[in-house]
Chimera marker file (.cmm) of the C-alpha trace (Angstrom):
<marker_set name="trace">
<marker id="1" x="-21.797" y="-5.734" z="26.846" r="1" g="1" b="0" radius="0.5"/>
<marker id="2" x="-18.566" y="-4.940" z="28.059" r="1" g="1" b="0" radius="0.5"/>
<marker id="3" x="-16.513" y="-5.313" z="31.582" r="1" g="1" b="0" radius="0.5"/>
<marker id="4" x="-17.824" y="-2.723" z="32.751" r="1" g="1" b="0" radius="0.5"/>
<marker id="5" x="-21.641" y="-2.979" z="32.009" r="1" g="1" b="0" radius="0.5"/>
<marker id="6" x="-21.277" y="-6.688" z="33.356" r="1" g="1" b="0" radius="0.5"/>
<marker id="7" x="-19.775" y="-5.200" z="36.563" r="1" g="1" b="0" radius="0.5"/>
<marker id="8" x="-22.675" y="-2.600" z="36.718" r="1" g="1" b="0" radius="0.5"/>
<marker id="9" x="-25.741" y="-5.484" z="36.197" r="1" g="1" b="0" radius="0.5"/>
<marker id="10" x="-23.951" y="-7.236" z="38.926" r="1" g="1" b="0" radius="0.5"/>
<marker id="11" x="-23.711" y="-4.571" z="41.386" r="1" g="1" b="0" radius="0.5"/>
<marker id="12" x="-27.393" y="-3.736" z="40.411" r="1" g="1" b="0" radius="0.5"/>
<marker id="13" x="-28.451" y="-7.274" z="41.457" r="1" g="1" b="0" radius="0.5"/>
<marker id="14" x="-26.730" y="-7.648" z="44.476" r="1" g="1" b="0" radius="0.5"/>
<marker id="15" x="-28.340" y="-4.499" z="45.569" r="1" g="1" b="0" radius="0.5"/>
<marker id="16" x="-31.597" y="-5.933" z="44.828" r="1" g="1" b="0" radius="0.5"/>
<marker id="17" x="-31.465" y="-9.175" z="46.258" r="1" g="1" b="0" radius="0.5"/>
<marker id="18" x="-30.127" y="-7.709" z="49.938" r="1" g="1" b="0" radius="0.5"/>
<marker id="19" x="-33.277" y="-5.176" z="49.358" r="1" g="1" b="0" radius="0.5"/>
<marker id="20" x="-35.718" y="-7.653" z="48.273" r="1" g="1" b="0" radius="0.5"/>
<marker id="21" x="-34.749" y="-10.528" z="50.950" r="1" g="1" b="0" radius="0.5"/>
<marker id="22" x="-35.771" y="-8.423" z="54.432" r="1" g="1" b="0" radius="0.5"/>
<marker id="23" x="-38.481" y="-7.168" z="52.473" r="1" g="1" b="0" radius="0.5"/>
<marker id="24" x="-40.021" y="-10.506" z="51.295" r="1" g="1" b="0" radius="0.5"/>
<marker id="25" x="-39.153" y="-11.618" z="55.401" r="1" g="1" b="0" radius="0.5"/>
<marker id="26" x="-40.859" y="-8.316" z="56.301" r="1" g="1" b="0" radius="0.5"/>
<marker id="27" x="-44.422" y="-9.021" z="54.137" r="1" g="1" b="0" radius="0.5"/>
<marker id="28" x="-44.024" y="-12.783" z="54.860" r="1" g="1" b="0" radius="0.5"/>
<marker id="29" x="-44.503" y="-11.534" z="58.794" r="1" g="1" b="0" radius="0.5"/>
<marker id="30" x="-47.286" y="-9.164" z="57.941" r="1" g="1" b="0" radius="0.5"/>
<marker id="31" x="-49.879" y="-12.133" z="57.236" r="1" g="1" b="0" radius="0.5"/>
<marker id="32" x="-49.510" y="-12.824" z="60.813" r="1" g="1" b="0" radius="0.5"/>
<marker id="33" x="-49.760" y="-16.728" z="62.086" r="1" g="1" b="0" radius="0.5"/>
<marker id="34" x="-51.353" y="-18.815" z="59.207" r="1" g="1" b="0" radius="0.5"/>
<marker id="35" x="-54.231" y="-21.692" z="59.815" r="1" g="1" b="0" radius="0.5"/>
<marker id="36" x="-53.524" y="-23.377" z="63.857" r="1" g="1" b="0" radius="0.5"/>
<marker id="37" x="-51.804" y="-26.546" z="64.033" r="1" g="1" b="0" radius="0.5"/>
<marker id="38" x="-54.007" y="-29.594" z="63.340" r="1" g="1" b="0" radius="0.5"/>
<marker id="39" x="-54.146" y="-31.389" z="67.051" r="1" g="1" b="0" radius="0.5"/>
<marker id="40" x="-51.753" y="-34.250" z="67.700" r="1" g="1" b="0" radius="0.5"/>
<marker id="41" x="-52.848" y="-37.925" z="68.518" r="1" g="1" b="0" radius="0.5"/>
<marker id="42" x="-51.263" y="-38.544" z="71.439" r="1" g="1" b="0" radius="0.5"/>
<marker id="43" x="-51.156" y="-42.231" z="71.757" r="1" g="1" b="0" radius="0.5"/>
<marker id="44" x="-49.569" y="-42.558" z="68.262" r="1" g="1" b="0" radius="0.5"/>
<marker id="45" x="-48.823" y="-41.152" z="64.777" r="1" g="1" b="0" radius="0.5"/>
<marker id="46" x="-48.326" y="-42.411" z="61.458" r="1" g="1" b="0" radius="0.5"/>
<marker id="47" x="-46.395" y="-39.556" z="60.401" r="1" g="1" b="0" radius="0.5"/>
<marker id="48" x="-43.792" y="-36.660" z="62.429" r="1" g="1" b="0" radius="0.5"/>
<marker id="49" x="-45.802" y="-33.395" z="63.526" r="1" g="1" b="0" radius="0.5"/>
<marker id="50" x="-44.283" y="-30.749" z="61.275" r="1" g="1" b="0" radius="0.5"/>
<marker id="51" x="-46.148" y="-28.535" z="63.907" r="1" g="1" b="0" radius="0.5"/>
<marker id="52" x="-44.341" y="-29.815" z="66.895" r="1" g="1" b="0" radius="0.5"/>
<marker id="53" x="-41.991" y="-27.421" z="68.900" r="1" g="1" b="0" radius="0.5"/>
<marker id="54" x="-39.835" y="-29.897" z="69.715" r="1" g="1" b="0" radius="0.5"/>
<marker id="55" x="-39.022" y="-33.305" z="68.276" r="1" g="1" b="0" radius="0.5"/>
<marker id="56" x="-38.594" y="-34.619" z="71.825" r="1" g="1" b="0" radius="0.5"/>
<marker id="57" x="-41.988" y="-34.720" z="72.764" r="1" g="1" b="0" radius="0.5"/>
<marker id="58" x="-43.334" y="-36.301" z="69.585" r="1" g="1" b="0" radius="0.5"/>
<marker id="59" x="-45.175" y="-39.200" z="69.332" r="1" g="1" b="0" radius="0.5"/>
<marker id="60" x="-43.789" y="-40.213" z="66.310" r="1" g="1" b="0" radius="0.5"/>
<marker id="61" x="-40.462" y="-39.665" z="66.659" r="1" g="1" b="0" radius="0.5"/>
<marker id="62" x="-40.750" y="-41.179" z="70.166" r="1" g="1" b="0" radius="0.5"/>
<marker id="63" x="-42.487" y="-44.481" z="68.737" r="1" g="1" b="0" radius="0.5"/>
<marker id="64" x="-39.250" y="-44.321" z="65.962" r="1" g="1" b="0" radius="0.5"/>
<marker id="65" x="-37.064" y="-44.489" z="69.214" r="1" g="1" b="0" radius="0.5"/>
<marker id="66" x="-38.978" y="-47.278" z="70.857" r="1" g="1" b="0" radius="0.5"/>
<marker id="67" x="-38.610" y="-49.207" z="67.275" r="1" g="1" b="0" radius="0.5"/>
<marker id="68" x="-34.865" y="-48.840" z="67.403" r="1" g="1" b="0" radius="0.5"/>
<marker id="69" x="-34.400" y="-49.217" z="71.340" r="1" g="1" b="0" radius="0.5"/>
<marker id="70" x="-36.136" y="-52.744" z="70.835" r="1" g="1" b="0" radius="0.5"/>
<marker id="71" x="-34.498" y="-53.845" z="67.876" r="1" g="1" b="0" radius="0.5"/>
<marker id="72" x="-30.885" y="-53.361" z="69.498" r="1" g="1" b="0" radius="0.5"/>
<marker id="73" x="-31.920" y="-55.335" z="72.541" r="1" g="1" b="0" radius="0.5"/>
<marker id="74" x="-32.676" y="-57.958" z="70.154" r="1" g="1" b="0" radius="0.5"/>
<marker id="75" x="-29.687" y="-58.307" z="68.324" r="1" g="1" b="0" radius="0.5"/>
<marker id="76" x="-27.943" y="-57.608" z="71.854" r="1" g="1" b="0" radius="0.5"/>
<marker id="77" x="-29.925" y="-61.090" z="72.378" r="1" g="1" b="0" radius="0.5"/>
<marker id="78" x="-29.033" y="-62.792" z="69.642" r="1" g="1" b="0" radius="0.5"/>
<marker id="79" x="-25.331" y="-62.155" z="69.427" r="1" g="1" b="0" radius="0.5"/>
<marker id="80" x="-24.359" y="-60.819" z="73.233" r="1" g="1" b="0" radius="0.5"/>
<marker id="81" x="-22.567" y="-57.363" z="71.058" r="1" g="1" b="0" radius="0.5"/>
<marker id="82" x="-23.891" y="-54.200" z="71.929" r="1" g="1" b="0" radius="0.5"/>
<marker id="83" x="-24.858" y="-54.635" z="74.975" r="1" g="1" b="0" radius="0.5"/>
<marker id="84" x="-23.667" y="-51.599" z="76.735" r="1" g="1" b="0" radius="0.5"/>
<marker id="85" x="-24.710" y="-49.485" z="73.564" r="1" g="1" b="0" radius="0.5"/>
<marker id="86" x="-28.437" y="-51.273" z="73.869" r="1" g="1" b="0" radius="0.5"/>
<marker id="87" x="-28.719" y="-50.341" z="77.517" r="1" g="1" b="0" radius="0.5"/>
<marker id="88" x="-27.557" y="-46.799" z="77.160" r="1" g="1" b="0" radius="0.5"/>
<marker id="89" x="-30.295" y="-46.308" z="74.730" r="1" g="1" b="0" radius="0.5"/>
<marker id="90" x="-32.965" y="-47.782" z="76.619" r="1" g="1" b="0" radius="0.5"/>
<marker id="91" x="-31.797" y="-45.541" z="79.841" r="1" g="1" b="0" radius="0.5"/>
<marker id="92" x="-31.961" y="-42.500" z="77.139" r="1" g="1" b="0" radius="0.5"/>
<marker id="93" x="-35.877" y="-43.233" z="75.730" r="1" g="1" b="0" radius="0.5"/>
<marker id="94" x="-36.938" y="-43.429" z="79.238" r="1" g="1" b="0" radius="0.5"/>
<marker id="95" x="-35.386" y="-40.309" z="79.752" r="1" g="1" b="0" radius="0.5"/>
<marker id="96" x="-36.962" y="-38.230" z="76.715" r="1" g="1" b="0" radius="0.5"/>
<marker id="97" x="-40.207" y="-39.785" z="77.985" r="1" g="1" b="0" radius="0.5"/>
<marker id="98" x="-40.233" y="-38.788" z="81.477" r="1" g="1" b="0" radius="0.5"/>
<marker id="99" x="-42.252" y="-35.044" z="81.575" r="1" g="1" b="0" radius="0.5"/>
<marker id="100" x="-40.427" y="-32.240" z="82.537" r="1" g="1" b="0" radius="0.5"/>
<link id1="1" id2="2" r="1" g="1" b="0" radius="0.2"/>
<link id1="2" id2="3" r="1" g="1" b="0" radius="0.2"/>
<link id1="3" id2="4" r="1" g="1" b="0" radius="0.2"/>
<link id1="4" id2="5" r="1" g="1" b="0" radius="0.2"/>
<link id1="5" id2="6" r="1" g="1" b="0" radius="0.2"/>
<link id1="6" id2="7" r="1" g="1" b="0" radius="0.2"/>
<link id1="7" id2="8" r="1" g="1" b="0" radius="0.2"/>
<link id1="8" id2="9" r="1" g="1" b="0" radius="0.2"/>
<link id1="9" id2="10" r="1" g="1" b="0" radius="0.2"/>
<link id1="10" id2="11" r="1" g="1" b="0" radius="0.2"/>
<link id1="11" id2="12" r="1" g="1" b="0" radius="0.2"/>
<link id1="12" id2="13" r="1" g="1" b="0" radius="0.2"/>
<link id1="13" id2="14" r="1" g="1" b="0" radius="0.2"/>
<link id1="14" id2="15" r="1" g="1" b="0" radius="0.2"/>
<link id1="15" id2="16" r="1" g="1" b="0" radius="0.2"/>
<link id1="16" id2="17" r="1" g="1" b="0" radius="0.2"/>
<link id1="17" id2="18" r="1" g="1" b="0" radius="0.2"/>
<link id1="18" id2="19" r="1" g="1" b="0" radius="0.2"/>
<link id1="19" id2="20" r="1" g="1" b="0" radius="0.2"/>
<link id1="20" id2="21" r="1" g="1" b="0" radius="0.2"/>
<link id1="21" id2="22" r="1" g="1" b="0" radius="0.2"/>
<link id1="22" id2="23" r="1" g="1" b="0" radius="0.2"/>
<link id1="23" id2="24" r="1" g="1" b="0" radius="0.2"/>
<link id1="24" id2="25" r="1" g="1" b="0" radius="0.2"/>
<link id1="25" id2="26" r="1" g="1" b="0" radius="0.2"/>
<link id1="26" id2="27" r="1" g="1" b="0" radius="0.2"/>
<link id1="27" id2="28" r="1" g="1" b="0" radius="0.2"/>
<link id1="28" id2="29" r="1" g="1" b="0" radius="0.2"/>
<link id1="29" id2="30" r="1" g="1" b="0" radius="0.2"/>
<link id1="30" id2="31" r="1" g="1" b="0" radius="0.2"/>
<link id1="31" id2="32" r="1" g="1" b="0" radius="0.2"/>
<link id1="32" id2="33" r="1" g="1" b="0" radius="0.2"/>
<link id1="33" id2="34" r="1" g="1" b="0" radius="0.2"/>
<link id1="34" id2="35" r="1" g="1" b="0" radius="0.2"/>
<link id1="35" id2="36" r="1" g="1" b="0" radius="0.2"/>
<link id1="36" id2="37" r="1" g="1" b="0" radius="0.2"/>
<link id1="37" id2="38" r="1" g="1" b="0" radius="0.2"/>
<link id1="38" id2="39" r="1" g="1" b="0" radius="0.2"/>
<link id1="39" id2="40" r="1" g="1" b="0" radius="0.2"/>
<link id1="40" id2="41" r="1" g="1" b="0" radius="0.2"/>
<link id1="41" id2="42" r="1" g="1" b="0" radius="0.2"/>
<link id1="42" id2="43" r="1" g="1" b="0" radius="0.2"/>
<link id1="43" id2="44" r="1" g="1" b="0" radius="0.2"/>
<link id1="44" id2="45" r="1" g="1" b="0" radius="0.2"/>
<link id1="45" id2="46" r="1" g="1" b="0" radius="0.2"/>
<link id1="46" id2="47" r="1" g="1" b="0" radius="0.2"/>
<link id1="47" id2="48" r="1" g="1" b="0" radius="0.2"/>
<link id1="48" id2="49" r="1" g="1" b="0" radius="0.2"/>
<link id1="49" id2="50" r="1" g="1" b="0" radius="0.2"/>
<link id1="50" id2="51" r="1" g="1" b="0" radius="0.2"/>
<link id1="51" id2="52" r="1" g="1" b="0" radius="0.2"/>
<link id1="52" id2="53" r="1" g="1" b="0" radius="0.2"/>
<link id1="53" id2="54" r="1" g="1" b="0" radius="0.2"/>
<link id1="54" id2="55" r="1" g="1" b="0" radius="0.2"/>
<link id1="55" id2="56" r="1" g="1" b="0" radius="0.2"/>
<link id1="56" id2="57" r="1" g="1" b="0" radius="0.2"/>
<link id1="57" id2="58" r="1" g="1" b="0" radius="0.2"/>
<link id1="58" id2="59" r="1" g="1" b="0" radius="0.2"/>
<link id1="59" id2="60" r="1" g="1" b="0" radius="0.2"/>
<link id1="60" id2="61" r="1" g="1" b="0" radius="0.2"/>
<link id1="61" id2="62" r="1" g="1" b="0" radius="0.2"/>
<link id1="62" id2="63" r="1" g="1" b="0" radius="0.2"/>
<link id1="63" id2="64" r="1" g="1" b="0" radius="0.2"/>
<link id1="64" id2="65" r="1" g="1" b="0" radius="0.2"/>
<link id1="65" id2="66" r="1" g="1" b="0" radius="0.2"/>
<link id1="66" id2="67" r="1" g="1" b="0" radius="0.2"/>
<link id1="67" id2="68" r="1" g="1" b="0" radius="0.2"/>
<link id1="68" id2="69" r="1" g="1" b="0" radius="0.2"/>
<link id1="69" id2="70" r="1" g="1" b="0" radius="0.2"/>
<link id1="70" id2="71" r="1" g="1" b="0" radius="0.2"/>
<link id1="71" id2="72" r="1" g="1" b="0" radius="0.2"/>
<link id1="72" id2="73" r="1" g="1" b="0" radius="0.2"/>
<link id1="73" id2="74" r="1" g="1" b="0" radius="0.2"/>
<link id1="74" id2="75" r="1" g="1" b="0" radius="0.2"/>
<link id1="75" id2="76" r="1" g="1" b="0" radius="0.2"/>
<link id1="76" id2="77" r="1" g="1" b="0" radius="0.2"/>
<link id1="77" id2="78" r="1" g="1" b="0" radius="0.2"/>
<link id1="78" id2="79" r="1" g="1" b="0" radius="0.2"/>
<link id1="79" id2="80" r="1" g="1" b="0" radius="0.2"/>
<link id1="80" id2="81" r="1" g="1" b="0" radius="0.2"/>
<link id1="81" id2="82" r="1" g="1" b="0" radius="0.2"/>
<link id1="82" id2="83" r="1" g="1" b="0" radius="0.2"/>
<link id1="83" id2="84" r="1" g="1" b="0" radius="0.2"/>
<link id1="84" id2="85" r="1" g="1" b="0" radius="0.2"/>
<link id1="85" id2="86" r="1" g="1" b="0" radius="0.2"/>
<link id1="86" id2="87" r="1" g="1" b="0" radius="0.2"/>
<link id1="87" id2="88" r="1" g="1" b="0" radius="0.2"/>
<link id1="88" id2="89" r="1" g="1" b="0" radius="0.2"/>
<link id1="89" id2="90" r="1" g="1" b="0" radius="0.2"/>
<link id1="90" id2="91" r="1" g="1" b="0" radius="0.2"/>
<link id1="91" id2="92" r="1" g="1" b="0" radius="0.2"/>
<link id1="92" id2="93" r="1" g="1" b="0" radius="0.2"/>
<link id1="93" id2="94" r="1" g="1" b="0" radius="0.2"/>
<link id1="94" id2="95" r="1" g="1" b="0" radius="0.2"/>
<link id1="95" id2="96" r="1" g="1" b="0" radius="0.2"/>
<link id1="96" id2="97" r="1" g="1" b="0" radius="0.2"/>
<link id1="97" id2="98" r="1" g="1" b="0" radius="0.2"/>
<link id1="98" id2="99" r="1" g="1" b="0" radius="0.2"/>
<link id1="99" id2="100" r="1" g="1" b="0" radius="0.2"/>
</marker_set>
């Protein structure tokens, strides 16, 4: 092939690919909405809800928070450093669970 064929495949399939990328967004949409989101235990998870709109409201993530919240009060406990950082996150988790 020479220069000039190369240059011509190239063109060719960049053309395709910005054809074939709305039109594979297009026919993905077409389907409509797939199965409905499995319902959430809302006293815990085991796992994060792919399905959730927002990773705020999520149990798991929210249980994750408490974890980490808990475990910085305890080393601020053990070794008086981190203090300030341990009640700013405790004043934030309270926060992200209050309802809107």
């Amino acid at each position: 092939m020479t220069t000039r064929e190369f240059a011509k495949f190239g063109l060719a399939l960049a053309v395709g690919a910005a054809l074939a990328l709305p039109a594979g967004f297009v026919l993905g949409r077409l389907g409509g909405p797939g199965q409905p989101a499995p319902p959430v235990r809302r006293e815990g998870a085991l796992v994060r809800d792919v399905f959730s709109p927002s990773i705020r409201t999520d149990p798991y993530f929210l249980n994750r928070q408490r974890e980490g919240v808990e475990a910085l009060k305890r080393y601020c406990a053990r070794t008086g450093e981190s203090c300030a950082e341990a009640r700013a996150a405790r004043v934030r988790l309270e926060q992200l669970e209050m309802p809107d």
